[in-house]
PDBQT receptor file of N, H, CA, C and O in Angstrom, charges set to zero:
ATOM      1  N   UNK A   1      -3.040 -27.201  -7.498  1.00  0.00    +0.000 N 
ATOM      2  CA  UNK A   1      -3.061 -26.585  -6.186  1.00  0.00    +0.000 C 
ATOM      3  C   UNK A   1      -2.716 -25.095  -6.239  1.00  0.00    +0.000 C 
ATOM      4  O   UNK A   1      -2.825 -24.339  -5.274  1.00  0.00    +0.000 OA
ATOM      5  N   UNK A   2      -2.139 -24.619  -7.885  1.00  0.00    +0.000 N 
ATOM      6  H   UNK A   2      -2.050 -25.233  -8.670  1.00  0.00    +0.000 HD
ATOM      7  CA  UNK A   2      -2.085 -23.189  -7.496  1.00  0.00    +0.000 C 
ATOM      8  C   UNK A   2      -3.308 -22.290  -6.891  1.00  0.00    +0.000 C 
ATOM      9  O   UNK A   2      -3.142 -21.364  -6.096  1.00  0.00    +0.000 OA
ATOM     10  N   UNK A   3      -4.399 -22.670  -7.339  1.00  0.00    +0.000 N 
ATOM     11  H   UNK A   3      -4.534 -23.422  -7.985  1.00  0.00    +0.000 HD
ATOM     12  CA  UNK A   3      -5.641 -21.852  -7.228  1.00  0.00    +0.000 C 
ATOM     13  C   UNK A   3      -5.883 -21.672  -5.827  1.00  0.00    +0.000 C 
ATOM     14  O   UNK A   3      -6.774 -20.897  -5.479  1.00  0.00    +0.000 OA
ATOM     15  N   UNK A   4      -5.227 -22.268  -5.016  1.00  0.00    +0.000 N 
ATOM     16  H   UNK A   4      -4.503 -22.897  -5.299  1.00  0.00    +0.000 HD
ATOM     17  CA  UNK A   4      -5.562 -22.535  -3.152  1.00  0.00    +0.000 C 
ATOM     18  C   UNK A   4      -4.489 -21.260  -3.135  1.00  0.00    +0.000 C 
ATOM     19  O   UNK A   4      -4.675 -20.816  -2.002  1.00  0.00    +0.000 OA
ATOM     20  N   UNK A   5      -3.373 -20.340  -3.812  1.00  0.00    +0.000 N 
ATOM     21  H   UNK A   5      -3.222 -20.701  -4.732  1.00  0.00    +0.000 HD
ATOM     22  CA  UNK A   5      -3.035 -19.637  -3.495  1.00  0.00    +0.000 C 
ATOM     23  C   UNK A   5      -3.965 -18.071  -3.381  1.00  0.00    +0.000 C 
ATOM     24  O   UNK A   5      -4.187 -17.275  -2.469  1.00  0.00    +0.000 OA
ATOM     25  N   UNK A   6      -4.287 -18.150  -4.648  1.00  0.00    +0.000 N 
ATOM     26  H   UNK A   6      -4.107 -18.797  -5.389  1.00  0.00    +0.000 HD
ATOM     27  CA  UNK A   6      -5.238 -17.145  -4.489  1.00  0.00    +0.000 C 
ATOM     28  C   UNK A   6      -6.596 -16.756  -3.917  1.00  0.00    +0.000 C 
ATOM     29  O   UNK A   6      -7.168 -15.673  -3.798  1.00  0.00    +0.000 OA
ATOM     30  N   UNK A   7      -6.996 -18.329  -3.527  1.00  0.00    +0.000 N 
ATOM     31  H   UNK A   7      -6.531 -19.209  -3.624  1.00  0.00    +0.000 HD
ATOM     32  CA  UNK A   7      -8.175 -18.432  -2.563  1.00  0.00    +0.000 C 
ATOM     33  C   UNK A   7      -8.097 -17.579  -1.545  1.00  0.00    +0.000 C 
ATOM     34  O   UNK A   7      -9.077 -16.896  -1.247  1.00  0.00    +0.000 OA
ATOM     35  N   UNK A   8      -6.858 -17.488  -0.826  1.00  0.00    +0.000 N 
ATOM     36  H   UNK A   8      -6.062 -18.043  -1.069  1.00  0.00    +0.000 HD
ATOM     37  CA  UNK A   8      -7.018 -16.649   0.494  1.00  0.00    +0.000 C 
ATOM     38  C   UNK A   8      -7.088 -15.215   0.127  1.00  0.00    +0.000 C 
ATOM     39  O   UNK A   8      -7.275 -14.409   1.039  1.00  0.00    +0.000 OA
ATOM     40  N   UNK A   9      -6.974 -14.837  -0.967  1.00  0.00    +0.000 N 
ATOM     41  H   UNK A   9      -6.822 -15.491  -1.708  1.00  0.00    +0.000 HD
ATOM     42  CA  UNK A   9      -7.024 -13.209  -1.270  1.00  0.00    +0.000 C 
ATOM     43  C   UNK A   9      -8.527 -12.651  -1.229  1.00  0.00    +0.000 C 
ATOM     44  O   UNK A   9      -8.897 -11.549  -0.825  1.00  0.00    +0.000 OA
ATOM     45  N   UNK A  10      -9.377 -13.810  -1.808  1.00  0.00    +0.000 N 
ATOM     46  H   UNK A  10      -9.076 -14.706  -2.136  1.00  0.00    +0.000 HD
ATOM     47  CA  UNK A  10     -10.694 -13.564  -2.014  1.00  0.00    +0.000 C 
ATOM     48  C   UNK A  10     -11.269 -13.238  -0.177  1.00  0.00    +0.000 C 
ATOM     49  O   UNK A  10     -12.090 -12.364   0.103  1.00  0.00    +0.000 OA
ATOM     50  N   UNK A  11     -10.900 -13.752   0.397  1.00  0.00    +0.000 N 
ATOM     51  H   UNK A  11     -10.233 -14.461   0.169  1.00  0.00    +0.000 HD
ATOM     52  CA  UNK A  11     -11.114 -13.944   1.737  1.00  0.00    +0.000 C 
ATOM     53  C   UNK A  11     -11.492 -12.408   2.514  1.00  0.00    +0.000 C 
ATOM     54  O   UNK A  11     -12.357 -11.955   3.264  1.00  0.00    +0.000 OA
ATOM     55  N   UNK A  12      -9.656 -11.726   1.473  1.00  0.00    +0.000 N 
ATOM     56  H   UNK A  12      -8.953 -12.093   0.864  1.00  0.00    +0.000 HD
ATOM     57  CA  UNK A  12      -9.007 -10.169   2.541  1.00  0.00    +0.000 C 
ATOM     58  C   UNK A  12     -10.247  -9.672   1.474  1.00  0.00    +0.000 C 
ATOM     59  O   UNK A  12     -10.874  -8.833   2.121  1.00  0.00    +0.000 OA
ATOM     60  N   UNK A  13     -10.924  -9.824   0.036  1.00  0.00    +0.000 N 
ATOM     61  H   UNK A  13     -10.414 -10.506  -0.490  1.00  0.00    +0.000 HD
ATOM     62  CA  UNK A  13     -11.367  -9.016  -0.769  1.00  0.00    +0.000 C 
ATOM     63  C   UNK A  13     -12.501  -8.981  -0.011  1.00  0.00    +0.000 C 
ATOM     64  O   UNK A  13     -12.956  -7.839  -0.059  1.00  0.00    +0.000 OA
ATOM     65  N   UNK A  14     -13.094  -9.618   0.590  1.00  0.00    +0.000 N 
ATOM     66  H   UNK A  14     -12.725 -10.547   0.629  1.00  0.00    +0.000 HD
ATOM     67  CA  UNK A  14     -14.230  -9.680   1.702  1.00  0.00    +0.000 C 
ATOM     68  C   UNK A  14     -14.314  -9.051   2.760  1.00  0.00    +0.000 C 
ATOM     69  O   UNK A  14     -15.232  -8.667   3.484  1.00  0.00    +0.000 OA
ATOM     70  N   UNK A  15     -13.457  -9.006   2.756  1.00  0.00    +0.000 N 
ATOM     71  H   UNK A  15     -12.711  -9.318   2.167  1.00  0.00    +0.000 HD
ATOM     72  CA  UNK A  15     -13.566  -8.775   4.380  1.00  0.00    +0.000 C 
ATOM     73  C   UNK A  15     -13.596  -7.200   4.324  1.00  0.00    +0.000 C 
ATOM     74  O   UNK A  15     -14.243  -6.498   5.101  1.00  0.00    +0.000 OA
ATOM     75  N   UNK A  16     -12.446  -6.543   2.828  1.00  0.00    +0.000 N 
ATOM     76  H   UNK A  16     -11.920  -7.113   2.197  1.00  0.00    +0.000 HD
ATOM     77  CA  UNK A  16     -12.818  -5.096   2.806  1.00  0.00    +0.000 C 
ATOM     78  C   UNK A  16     -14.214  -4.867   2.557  1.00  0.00    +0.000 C 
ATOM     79  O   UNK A  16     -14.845  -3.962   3.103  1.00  0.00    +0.000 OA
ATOM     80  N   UNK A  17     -14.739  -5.749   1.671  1.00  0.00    +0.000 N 
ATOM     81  H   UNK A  17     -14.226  -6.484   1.227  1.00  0.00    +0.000 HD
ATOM     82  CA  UNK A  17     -16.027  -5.233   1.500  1.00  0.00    +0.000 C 
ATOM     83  C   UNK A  17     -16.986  -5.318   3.048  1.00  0.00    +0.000 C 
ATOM     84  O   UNK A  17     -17.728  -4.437   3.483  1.00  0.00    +0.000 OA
ATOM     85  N   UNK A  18     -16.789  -6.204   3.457  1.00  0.00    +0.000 N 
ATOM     86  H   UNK A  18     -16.186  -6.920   3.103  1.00  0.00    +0.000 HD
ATOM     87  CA  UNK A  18     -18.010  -6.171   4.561  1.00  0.00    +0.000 C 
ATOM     88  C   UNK A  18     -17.321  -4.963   5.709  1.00  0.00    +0.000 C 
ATOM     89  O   UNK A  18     -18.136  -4.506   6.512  1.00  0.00    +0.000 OA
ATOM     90  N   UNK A  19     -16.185  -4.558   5.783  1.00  0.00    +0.000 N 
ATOM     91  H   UNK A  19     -15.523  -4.928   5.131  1.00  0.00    +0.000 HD
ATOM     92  CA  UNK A  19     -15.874  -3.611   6.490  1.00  0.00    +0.000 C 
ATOM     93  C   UNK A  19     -16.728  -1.869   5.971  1.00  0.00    +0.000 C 
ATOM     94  O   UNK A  19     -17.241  -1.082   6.766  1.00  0.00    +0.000 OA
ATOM     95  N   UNK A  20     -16.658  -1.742   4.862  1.00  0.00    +0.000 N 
ATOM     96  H   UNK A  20     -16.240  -2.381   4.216  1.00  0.00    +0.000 HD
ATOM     97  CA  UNK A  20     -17.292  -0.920   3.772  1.00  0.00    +0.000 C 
ATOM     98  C   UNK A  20     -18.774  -1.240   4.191  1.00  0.00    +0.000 C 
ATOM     99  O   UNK A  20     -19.471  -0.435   4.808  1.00  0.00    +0.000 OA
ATOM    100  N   UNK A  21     -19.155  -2.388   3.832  1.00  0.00    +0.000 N 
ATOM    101  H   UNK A  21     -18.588  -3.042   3.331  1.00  0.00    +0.000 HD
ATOM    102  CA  UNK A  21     -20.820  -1.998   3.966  1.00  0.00    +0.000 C 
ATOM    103  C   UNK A  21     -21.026  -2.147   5.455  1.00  0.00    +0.000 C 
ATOM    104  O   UNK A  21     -22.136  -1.740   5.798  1.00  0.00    +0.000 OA
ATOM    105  N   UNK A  22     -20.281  -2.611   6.437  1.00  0.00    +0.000 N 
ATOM    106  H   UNK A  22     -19.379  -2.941   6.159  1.00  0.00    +0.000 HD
ATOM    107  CA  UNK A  22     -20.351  -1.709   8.225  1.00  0.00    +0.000 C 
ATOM    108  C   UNK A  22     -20.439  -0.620   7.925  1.00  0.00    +0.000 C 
ATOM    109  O   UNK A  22     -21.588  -0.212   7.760  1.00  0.00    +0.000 OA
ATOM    110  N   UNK A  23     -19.321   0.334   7.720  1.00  0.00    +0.000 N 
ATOM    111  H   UNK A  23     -18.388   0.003   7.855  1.00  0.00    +0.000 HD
ATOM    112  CA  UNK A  23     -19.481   1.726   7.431  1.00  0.00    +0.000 C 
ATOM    113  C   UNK A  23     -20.644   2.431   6.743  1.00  0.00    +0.000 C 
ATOM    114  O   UNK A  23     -20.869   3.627   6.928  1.00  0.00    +0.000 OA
ATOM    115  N   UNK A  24     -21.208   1.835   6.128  1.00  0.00    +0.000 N 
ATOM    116  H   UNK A  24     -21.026   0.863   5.978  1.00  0.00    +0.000 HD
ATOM    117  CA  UNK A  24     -22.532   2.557   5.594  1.00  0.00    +0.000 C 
ATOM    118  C   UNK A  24     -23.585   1.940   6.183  1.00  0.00    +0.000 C 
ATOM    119  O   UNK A  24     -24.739   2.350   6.061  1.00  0.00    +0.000 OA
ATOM    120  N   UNK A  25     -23.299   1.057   6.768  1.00  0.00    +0.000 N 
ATOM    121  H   UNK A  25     -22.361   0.724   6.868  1.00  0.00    +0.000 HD
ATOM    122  CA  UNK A  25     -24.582   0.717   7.512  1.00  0.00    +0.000 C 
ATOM    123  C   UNK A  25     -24.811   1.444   8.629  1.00  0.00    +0.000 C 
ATOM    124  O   UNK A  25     -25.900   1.708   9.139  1.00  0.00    +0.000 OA
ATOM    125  N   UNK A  26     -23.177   1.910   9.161  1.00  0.00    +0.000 N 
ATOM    126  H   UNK A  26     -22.293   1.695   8.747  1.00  0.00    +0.000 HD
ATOM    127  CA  UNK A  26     -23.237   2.867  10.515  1.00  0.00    +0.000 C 
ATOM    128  C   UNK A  26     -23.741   4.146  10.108  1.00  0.00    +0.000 C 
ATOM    129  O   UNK A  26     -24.590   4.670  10.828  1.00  0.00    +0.000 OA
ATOM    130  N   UNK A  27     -23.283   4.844   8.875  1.00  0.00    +0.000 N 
ATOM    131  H   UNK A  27     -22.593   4.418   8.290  1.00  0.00    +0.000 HD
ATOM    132  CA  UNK A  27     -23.386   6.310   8.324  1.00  0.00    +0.000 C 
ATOM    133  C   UNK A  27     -25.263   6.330   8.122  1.00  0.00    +0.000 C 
ATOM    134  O   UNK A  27     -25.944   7.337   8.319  1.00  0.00    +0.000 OA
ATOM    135  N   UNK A  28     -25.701   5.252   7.782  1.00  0.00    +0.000 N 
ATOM    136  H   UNK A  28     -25.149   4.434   7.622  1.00  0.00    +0.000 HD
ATOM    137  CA  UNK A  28     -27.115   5.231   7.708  1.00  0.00    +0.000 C 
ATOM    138  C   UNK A  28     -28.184   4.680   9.146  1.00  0.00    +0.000 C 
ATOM    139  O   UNK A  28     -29.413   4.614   9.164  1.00  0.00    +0.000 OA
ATOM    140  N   UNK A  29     -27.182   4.335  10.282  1.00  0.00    +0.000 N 
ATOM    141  H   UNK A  29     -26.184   4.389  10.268  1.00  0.00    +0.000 HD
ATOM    142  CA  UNK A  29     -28.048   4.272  11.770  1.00  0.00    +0.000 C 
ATOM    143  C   UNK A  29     -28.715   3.152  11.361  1.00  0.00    +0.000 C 
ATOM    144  O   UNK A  29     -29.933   3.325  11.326  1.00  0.00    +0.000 OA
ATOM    145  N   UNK A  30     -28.401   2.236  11.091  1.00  0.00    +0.000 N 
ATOM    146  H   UNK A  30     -27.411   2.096  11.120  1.00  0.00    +0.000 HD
ATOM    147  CA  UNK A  30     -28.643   0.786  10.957  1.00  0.00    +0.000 C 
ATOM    148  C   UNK A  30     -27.335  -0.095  11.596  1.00  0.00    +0.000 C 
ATOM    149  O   UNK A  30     -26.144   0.212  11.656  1.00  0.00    +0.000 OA
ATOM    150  N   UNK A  31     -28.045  -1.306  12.045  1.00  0.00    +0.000 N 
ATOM    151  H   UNK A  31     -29.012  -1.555  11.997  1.00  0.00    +0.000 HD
ATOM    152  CA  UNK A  31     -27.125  -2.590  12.491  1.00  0.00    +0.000 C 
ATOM    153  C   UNK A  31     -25.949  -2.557  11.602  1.00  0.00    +0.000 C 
ATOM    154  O   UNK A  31     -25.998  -2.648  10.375  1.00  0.00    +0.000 OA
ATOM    155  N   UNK A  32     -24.788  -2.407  12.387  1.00  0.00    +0.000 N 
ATOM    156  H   UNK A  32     -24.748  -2.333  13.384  1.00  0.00    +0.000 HD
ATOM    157  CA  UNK A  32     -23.830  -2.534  11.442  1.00  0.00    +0.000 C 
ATOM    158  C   UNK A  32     -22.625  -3.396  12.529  1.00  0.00    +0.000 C 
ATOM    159  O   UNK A  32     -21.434  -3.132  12.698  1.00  0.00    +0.000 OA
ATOM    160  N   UNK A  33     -23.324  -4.303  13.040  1.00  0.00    +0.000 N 
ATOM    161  H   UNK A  33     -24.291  -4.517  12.903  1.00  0.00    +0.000 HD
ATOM    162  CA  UNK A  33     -22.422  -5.453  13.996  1.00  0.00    +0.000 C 
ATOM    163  C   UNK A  33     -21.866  -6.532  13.113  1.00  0.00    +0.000 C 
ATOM    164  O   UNK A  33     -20.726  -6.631  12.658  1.00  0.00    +0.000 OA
ATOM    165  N   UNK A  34     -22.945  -7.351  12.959  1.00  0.00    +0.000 N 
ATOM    166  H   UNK A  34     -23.871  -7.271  13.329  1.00  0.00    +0.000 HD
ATOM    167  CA  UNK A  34     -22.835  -8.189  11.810  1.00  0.00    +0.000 C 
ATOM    168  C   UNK A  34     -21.938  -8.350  10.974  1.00  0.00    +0.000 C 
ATOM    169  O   UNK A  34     -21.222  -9.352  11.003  1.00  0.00    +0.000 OA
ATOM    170  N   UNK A  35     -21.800  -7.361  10.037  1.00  0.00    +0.000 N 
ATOM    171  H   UNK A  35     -22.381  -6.547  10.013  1.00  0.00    +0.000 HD
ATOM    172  CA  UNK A  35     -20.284  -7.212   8.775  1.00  0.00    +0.000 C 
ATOM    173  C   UNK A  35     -19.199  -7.254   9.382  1.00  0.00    +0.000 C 
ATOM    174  O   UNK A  35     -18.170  -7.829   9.027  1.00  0.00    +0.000 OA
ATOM    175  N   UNK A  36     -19.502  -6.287  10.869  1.00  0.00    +0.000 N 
ATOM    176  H   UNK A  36     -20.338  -5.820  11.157  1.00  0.00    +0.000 HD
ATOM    177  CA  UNK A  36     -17.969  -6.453  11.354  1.00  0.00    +0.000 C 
ATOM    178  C   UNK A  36     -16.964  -7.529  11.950  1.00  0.00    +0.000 C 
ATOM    179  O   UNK A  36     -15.759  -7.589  12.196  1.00  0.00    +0.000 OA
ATOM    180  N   UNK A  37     -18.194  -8.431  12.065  1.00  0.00    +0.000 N 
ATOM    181  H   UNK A  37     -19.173  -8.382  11.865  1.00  0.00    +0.000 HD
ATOM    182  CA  UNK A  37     -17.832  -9.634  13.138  1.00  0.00    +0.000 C 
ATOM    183  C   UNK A  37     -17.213 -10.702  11.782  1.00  0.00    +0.000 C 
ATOM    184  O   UNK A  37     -16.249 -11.467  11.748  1.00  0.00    +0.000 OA
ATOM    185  N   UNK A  38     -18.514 -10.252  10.489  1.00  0.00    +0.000 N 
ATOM    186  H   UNK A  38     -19.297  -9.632  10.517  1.00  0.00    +0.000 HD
ATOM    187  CA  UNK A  38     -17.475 -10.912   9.422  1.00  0.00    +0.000 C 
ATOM    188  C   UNK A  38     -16.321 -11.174   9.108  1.00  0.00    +0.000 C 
ATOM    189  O   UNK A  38     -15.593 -12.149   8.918  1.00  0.00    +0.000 OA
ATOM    190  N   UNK A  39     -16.292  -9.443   9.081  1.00  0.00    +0.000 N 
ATOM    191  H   UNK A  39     -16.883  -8.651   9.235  1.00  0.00    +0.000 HD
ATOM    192  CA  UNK A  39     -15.110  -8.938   8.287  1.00  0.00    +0.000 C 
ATOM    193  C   UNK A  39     -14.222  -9.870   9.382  1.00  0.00    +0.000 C 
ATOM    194  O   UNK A  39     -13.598 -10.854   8.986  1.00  0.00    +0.000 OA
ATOM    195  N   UNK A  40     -14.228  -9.622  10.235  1.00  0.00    +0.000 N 
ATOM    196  H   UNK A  40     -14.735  -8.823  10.557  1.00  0.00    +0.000 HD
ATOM    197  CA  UNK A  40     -12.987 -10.486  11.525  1.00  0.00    +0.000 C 
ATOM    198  C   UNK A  40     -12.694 -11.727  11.165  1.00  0.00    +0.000 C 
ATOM    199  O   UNK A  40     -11.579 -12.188  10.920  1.00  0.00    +0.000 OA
ATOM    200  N   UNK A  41     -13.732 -12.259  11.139  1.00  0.00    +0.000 N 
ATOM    201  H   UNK A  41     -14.638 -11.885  11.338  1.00  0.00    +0.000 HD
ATOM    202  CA  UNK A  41     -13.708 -13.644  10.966  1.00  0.00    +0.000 C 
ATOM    203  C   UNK A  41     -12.905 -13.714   9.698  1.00  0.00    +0.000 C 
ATOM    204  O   UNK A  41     -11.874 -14.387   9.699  1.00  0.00    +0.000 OA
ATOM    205  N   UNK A  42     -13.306 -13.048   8.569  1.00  0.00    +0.000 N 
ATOM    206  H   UNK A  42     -14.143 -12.501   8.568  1.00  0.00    +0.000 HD
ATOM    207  CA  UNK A  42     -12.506 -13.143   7.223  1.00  0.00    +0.000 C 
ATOM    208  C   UNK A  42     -11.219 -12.916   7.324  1.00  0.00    +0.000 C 
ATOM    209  O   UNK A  42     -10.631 -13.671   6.549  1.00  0.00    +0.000 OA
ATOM    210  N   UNK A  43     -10.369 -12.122   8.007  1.00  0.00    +0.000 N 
ATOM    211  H   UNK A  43     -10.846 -11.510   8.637  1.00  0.00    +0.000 HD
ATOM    212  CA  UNK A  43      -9.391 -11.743   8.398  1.00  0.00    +0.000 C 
ATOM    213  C   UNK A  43      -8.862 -12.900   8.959  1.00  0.00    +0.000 C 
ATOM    214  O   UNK A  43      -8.048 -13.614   8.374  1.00  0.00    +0.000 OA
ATOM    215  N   UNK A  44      -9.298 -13.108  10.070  1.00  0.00    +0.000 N 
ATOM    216  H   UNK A  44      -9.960 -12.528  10.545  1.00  0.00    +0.000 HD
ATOM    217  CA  UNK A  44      -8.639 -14.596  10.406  1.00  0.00    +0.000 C 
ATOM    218  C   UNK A  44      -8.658 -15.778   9.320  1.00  0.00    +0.000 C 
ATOM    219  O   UNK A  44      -7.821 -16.673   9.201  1.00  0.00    +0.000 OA
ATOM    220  N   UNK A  45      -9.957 -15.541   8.462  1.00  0.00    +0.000 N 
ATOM    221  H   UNK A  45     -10.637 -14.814   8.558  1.00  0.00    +0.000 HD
ATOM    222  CA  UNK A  45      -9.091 -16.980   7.676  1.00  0.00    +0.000 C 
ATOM    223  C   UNK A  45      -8.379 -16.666   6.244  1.00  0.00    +0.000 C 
ATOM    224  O   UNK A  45      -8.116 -17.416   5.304  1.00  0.00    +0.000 OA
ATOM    225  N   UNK A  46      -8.205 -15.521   6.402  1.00  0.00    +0.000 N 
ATOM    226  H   UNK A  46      -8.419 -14.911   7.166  1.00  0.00    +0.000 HD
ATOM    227  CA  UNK A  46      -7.186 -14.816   5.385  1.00  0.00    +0.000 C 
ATOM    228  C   UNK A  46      -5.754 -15.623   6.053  1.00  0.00    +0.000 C 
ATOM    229  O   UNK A  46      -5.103 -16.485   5.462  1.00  0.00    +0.000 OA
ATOM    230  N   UNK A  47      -5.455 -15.036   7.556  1.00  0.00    +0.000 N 
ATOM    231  H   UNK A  47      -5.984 -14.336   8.036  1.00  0.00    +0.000 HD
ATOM    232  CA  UNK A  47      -4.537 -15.445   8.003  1.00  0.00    +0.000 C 
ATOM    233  C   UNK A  47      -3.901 -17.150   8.075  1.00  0.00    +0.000 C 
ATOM    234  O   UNK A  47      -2.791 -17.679   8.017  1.00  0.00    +0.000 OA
ATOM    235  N   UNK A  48      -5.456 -17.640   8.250  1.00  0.00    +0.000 N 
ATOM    236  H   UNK A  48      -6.358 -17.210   8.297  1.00  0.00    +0.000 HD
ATOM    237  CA  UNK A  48      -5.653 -19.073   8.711  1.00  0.00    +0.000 C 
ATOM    238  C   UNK A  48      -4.806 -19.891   7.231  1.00  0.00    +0.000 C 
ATOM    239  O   UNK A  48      -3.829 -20.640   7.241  1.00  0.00    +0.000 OA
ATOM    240  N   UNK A  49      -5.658 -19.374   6.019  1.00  0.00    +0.000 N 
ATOM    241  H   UNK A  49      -6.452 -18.765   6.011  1.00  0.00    +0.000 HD
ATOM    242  CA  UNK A  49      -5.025 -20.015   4.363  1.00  0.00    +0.000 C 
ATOM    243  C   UNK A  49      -3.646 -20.042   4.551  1.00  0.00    +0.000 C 
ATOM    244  O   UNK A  49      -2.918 -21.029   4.659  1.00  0.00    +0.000 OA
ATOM    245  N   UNK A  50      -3.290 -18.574   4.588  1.00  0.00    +0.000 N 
ATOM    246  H   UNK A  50      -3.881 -17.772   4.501  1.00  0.00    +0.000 HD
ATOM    247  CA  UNK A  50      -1.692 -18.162   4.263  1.00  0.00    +0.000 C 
ATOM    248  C   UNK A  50      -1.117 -19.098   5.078  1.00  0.00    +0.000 C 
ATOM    249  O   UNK A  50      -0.376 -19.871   4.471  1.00  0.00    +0.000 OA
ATOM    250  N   UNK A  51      -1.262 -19.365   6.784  1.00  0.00    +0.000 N 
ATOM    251  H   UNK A  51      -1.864 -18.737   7.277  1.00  0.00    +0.000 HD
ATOM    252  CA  UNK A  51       0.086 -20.221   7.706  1.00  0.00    +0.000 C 
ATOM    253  C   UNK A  51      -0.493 -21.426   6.856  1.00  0.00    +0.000 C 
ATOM    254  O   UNK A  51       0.304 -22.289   7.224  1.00  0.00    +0.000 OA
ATOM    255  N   UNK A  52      -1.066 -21.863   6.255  1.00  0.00    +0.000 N 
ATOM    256  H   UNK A  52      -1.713 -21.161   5.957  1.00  0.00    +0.000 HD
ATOM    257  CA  UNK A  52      -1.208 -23.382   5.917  1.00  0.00    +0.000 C 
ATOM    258  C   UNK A  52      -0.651 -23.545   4.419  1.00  0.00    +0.000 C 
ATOM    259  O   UNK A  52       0.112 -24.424   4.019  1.00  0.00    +0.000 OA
ATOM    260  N   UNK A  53      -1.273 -22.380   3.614  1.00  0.00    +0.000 N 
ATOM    261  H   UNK A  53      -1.893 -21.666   3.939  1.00  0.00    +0.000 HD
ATOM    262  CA  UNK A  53      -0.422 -22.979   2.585  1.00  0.00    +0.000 C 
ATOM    263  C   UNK A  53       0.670 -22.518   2.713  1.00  0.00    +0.000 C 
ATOM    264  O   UNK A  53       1.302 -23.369   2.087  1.00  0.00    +0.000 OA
ATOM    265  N   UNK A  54       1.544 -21.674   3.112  1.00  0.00    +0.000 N 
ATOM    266  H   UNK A  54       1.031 -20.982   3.621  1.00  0.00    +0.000 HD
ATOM    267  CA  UNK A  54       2.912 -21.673   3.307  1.00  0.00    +0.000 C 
ATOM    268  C   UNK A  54       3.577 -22.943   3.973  1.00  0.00    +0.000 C 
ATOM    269  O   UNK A  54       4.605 -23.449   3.523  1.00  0.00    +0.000 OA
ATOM    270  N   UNK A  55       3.002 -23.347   4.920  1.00  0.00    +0.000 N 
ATOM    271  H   UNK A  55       2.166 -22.937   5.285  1.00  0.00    +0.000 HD
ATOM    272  CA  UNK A  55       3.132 -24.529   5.618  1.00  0.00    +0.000 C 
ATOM    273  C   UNK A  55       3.669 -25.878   4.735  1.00  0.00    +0.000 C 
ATOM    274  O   UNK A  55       4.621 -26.655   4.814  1.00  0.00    +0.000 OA
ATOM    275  N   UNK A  56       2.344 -25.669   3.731  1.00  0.00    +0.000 N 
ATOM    276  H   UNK A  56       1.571 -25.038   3.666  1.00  0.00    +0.000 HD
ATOM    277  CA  UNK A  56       2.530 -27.034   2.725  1.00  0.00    +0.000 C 
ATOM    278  C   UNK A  56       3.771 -26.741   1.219  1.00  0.00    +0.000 C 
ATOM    279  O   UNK A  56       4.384 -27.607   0.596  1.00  0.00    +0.000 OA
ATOM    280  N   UNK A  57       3.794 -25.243   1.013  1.00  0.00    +0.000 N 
ATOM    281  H   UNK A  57       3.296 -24.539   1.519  1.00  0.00    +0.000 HD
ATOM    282  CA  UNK A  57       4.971 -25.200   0.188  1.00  0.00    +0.000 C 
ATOM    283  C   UNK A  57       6.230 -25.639   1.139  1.00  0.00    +0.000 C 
ATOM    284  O   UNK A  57       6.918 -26.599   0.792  1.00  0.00    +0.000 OA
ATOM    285  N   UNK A  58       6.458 -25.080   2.081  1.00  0.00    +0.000 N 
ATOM    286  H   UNK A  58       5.899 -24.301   2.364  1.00  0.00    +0.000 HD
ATOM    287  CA  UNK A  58       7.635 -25.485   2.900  1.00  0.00    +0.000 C 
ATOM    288  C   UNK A  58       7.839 -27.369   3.135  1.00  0.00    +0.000 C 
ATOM    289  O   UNK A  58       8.956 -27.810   3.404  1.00  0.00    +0.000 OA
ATOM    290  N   UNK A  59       7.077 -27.962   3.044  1.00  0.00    +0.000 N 
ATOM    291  H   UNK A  59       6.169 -27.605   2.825  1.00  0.00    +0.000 HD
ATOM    292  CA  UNK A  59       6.875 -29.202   3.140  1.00  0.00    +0.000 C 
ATOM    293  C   UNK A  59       6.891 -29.692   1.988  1.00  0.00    +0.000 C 
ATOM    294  O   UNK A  59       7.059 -30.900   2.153  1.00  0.00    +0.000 OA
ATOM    295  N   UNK A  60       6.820 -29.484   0.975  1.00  0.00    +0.000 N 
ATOM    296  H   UNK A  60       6.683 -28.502   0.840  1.00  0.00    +0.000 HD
ATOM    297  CA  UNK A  60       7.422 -30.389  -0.612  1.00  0.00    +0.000 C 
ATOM    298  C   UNK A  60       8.597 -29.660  -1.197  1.00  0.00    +0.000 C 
ATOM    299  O   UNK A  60       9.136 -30.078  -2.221  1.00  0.00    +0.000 OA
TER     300      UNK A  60
């Protein structure tokens, strides 16, 4: 179960990236909604991993 710790990092590593390619999608006048709504979403389940697996260390 260690590997579920670092799962949620991959999540925030996403979410910078799709924040990044918003930004160049904006700097180039293209749709750049999309990544951002990602990136959010990634953010939340950045958040979402962490309260749970903290949750389950606190519980054994």
């Amino acid at each position: 179960m260690a590997y579920l710790k670092f799962i949620q990092y991959i999540y925030l590593a996403f979410a910078i990236f799709s924040f990044g390619f918003a930004y160049f999608q904006w700097k180039a006048n293209e749709d750049f909604v999309l990544p951002i709504i990602v990136g959010f979403v990634s953010i939340g389940m950045f958040f979402f991993r962490r309260h749970f697996h903290n949750k389950y260390q606190k519980k054994q």
